[in-house]
PAVO-985085 format. One record per atom (N, C-alpha, C): residue number from 1; residue in one letter; atom name; x, y, z. Coordinates in Angstrom, 3 decimals. Each point is the difference from the previous one (the first is absolute). Layout:
N
NUM,A,CA,X,Y,Z
...
% end
This chain:
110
1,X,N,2.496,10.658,13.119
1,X,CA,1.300,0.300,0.576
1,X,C,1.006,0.160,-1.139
2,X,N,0.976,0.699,0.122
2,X,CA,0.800,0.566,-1.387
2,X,C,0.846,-0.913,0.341
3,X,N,0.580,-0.543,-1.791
3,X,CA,1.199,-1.163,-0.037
3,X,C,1.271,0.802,1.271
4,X,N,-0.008,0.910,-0.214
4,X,CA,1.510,0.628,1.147
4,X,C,0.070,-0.258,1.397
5,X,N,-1.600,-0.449,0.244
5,X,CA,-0.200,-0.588,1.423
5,X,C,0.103,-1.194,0.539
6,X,N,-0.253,-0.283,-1.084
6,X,CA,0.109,-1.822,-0.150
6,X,C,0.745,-0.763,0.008
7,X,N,1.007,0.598,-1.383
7,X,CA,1.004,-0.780,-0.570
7,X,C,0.121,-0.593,-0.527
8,X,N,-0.884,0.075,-0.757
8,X,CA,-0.929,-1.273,-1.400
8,X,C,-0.262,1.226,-1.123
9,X,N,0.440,-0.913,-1.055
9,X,CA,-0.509,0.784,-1.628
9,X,C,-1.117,0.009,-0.173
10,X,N,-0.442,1.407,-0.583
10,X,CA,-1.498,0.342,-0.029
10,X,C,0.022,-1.095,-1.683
11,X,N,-0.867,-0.717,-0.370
11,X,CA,-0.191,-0.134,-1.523
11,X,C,-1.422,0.311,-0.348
12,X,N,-0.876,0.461,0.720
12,X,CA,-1.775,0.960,-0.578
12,X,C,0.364,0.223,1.168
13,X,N,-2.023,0.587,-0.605
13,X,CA,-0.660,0.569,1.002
13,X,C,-1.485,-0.149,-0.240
14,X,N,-0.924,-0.482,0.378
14,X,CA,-1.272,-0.749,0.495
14,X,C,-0.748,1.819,-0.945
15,X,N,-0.333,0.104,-1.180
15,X,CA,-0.738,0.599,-0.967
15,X,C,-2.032,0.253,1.064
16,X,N,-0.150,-1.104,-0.787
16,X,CA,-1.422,-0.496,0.730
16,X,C,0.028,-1.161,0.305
17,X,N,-1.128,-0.296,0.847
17,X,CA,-0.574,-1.326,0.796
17,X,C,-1.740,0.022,0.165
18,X,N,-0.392,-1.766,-0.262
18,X,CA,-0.945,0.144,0.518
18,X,C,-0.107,-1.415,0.330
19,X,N,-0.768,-0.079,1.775
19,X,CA,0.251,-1.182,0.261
19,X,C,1.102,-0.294,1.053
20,X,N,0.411,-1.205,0.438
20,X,CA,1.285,-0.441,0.832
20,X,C,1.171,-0.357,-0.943
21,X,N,1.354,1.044,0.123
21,X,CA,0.967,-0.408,-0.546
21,X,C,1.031,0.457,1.198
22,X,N,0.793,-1.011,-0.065
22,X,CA,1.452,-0.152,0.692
22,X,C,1.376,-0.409,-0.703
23,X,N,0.843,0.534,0.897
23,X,CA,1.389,-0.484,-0.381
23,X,C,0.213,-0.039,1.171
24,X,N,1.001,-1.281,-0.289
24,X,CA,0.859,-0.708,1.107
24,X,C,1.567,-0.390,-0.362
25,X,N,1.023,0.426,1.068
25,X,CA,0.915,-1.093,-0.802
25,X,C,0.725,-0.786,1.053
26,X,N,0.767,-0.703,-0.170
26,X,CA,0.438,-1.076,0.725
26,X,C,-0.110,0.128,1.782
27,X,N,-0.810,-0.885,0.195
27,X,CA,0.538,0.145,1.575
27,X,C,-0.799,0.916,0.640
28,X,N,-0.886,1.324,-0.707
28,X,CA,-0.436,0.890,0.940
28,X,C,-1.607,-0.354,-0.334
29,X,N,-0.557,0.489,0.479
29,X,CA,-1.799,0.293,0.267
29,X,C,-0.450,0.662,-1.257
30,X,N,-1.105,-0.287,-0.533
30,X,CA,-0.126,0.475,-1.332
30,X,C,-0.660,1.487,0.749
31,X,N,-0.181,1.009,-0.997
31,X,CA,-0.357,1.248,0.312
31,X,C,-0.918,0.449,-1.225
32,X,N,-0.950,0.488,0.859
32,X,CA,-1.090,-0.027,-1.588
32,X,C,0.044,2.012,-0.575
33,X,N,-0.114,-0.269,-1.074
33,X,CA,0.346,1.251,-1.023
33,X,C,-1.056,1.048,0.167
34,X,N,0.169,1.285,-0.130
34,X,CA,-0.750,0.755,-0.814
34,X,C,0.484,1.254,-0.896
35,X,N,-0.763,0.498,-0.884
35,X,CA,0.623,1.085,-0.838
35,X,C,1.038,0.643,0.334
36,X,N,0.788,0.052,-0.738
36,X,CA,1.274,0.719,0.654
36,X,C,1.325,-0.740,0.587
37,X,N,-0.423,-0.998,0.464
37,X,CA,1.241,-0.780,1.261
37,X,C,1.063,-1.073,-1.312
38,X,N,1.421,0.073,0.620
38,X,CA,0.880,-0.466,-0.994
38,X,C,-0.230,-1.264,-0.132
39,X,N,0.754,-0.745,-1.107
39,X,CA,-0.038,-1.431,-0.436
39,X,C,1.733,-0.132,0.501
40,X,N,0.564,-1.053,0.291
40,X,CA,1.540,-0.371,0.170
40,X,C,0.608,-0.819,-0.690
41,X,N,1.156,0.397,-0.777
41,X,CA,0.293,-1.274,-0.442
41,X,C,0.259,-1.507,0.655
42,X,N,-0.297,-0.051,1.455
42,X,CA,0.184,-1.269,0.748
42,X,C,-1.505,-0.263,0.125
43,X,N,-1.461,-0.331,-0.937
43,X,CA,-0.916,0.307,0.742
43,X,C,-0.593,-1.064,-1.515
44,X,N,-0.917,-0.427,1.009
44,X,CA,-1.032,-0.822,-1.227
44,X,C,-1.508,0.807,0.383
45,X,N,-0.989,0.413,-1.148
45,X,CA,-1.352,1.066,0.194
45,X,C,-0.393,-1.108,0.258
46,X,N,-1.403,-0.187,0.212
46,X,CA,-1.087,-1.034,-0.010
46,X,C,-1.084,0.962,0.078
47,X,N,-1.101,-0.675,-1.154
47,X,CA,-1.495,0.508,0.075
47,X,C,-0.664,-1.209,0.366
48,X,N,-1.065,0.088,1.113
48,X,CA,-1.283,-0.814,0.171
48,X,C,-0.804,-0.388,-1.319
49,X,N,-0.883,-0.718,-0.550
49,X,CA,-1.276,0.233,-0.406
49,X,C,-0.570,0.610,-0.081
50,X,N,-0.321,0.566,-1.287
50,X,CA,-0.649,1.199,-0.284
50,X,C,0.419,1.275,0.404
51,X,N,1.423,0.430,0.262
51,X,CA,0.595,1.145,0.336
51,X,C,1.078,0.681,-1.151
52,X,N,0.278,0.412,-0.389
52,X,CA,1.300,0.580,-0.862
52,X,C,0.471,1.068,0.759
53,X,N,1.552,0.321,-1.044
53,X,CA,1.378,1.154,0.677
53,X,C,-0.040,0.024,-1.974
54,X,N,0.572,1.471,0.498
54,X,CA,0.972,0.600,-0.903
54,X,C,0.786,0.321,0.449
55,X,N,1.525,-0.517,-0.396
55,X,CA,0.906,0.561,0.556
55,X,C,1.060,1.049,-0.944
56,X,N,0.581,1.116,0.139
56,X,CA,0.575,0.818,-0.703
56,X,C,1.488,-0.488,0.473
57,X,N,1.137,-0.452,-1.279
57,X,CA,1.333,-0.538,0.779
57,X,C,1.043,1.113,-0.798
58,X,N,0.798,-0.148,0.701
58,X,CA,0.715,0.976,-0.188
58,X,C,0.275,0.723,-1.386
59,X,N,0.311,-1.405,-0.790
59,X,CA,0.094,0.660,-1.329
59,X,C,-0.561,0.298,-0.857
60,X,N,-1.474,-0.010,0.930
60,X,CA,-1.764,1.212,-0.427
60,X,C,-0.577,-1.250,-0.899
61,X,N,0.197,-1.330,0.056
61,X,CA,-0.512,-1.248,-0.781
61,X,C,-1.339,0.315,1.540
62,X,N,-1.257,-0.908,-0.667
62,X,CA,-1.297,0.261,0.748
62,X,C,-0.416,-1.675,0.423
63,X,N,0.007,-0.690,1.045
63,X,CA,-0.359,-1.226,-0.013
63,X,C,-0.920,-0.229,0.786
64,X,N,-1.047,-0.524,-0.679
64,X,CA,-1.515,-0.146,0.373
64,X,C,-0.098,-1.430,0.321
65,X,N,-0.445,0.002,1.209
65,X,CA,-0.037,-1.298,0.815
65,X,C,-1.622,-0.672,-0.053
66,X,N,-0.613,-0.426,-0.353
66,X,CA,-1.224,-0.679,0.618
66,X,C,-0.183,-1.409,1.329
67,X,N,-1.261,0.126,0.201
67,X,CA,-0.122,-0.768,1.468
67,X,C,0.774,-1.755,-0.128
68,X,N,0.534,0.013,1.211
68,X,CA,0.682,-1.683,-0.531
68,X,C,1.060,0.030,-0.246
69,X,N,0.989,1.003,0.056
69,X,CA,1.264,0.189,-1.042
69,X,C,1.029,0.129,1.192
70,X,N,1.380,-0.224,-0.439
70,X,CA,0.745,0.428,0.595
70,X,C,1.331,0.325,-0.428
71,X,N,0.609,0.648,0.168
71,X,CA,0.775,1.024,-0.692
71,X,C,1.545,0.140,0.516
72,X,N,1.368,-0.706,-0.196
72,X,CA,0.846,-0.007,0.391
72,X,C,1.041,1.525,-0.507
73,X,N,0.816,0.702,1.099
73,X,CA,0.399,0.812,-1.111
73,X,C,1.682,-0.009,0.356
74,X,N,-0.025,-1.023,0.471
74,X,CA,1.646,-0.162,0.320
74,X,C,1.137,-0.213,-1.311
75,X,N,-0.853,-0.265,-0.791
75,X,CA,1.412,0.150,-1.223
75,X,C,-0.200,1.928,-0.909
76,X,N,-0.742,0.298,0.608
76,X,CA,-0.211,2.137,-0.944
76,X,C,1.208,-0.012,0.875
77,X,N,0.412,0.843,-1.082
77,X,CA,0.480,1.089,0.233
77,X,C,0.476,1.347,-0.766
78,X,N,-0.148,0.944,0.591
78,X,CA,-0.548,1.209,-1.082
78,X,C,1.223,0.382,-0.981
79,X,N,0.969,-0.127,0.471
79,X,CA,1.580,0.260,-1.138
79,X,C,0.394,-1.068,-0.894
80,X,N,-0.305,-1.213,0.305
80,X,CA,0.429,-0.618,-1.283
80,X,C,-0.869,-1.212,-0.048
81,X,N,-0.405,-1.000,-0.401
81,X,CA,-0.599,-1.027,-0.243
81,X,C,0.614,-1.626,-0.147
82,X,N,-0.358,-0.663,1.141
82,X,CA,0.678,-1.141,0.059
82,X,C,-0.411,-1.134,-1.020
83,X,N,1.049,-0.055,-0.811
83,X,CA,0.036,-1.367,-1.149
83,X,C,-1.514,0.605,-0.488
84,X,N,-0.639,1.120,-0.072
84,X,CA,-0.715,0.320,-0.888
84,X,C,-1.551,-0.010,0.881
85,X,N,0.359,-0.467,0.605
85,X,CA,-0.816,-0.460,1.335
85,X,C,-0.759,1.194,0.761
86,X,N,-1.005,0.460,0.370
86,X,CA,0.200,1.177,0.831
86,X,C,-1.476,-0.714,1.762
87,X,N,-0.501,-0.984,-0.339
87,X,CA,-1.276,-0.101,0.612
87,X,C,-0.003,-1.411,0.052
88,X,N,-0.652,-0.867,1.261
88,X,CA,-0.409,-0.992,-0.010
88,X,C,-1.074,0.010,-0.072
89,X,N,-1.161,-0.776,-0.639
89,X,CA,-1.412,0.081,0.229
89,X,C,-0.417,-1.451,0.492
90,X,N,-0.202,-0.051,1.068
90,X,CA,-0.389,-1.321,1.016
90,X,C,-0.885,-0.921,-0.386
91,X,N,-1.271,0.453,-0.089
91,X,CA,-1.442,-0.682,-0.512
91,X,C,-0.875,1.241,0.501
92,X,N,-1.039,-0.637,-0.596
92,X,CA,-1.520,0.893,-0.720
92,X,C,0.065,-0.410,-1.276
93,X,N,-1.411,1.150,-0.241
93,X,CA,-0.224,0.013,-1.351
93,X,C,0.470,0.978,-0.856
94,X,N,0.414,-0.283,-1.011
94,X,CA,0.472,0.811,-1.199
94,X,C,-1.004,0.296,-0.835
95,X,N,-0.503,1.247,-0.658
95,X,CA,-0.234,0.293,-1.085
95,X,C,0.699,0.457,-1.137
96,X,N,0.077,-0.153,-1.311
96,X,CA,0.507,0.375,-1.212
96,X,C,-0.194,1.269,-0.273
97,X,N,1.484,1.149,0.106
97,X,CA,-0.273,1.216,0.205
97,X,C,-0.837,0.427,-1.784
98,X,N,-0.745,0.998,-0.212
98,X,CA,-0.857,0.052,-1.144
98,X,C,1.237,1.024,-0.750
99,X,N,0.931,0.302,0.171
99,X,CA,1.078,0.568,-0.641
99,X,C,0.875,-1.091,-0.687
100,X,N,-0.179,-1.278,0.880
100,X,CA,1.303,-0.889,-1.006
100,X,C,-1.312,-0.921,-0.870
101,X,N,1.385,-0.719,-0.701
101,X,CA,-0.667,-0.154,-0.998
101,X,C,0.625,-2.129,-0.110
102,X,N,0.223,0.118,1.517
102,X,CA,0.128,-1.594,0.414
102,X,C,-0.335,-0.582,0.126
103,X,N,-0.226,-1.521,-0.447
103,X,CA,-1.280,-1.066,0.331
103,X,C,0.152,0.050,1.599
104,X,N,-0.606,0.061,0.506
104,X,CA,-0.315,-0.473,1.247
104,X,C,0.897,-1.190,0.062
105,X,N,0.298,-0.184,1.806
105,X,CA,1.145,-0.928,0.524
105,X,C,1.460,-0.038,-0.859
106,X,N,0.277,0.833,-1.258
106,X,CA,1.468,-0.033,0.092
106,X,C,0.396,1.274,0.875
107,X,N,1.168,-0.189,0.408
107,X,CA,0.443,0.874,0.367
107,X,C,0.243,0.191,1.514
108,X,N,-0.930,-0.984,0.407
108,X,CA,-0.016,0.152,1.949
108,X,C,0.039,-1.766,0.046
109,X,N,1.034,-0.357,0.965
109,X,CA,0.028,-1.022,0.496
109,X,C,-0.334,0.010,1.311
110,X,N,-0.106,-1.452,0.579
110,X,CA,-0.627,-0.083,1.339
110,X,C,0.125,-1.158,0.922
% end
């Protein structure tokens, strides 16, 4: 359904999936995803076990979800960046992207 119908900010859009992933946000029924369908900024993703999302967000950043995870996106937003802030990341597992060059566990609190 297009943000103009809604009345909610688009912040992605569901890239690929494989597996059970949903977003839900306050108060309503979670609704489960597939290729194509928007992300909101009022909306937390969730992947099952053994499922992943890619999600494409607005400002073409790529966030790859694996199973277990869940994904808040109420602080994005695509024009400016709060206190530097752009993403909550809930729990799951993290891997150490092979581009940085960070010990593992700095950098993400929890």
């Amino acid at each position: 359904m297009p943000a103009a119908a809604t009345g909610r900010e688009q912040a992605g859009v569901v890239l690929s999936k494989r597996g059970k992933v949903t977003a839900k946000r306050a108060g309503d029924e979670a609704r489960i995803l597939k290729r194509g369908d928007p992300v909101y900024l009022d909306e937390a993703v969730y992947t099952v076990r053994g499922a992943n999302v890619q999600l494409k967000m607005q400002d073409r950043n790529v966030v790859m979800l694996r199973g277990g995870c869940t994904f808040r996106v109420n602080l994005y937003h695509p024009r400016y960046s709060v206190n530097g802030q752009r993403y909550e990341y809930v729990g799951g597992v993290l891997r150490e992207s092979r581009r940085d060059s960070v010990p593992a566990g700095l950098g993400i609190t929890g």
